[in-house]
C-alpha positions in Angstrom: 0.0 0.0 0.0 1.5 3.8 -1.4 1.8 6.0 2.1 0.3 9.3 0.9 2.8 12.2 0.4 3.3 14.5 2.9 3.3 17.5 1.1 0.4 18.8 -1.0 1.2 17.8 -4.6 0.7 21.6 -6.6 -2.0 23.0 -8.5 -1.8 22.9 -12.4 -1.4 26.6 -13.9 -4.7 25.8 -16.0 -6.7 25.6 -12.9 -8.9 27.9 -11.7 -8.3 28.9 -8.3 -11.2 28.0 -6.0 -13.1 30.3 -4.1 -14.8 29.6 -0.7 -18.4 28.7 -0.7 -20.9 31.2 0.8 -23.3 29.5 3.6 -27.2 30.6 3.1 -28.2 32.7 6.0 -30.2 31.1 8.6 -33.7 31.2 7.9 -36.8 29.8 9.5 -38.8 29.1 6.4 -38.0 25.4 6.7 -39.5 25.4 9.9 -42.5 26.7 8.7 -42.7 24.3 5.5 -42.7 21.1 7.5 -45.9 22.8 9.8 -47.6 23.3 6.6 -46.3 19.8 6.0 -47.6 18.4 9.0 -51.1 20.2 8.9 -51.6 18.8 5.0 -50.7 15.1 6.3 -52.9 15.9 10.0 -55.6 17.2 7.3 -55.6 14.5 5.1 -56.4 12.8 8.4 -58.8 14.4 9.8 -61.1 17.9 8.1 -60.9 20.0 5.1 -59.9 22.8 7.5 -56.8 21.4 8.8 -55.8 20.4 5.2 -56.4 24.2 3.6 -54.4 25.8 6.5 -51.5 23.6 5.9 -51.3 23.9 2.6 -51.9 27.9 2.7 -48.6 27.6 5.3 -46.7 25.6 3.1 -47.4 27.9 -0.1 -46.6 30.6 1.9 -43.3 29.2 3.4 -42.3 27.9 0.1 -42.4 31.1 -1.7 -40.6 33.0 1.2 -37.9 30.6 1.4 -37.2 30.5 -2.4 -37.6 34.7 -2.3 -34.5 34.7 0.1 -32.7 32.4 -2.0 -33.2 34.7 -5.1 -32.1 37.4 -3.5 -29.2 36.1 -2.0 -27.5 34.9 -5.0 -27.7 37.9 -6.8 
């Protein structure tokens, strides 16, 4: 078995230099999207009621989480 060198073999000229990735900022839209998860699935279960409020929080959370994300990138 090869023992791995010690020192960092170097980067070919041709290669772009990589840049650190950038972290979304923490968000509590996810949070919100499994609620509206969890009300469809309890509504599905149980009322029409139920059902319509989680899928109004989902839709809601959905959109708001995919707004940050847009605006973040740009």
């Amino acid at each position: 078995m090869p023992s791995p060198s010690p020192l960092p073999q170097p980067q070919p000229a041709d290669w772009p230099k990589a840049r650190p990735e950038r972290l979304p900022k923490p968000t509590y839209w996810p949070f919100f999207l499994a609620v509206g998860l969890a009300f469809i699935f309890w509504g599905l279960l149980t009322t029409w009621v139920i059902l319509a409020a989680g899928l109004l929080i989902f839709a809601i959370s959905l959109g708001g989480w995919i707004n940050i994300l847009r605006h973040e990138q740009s």
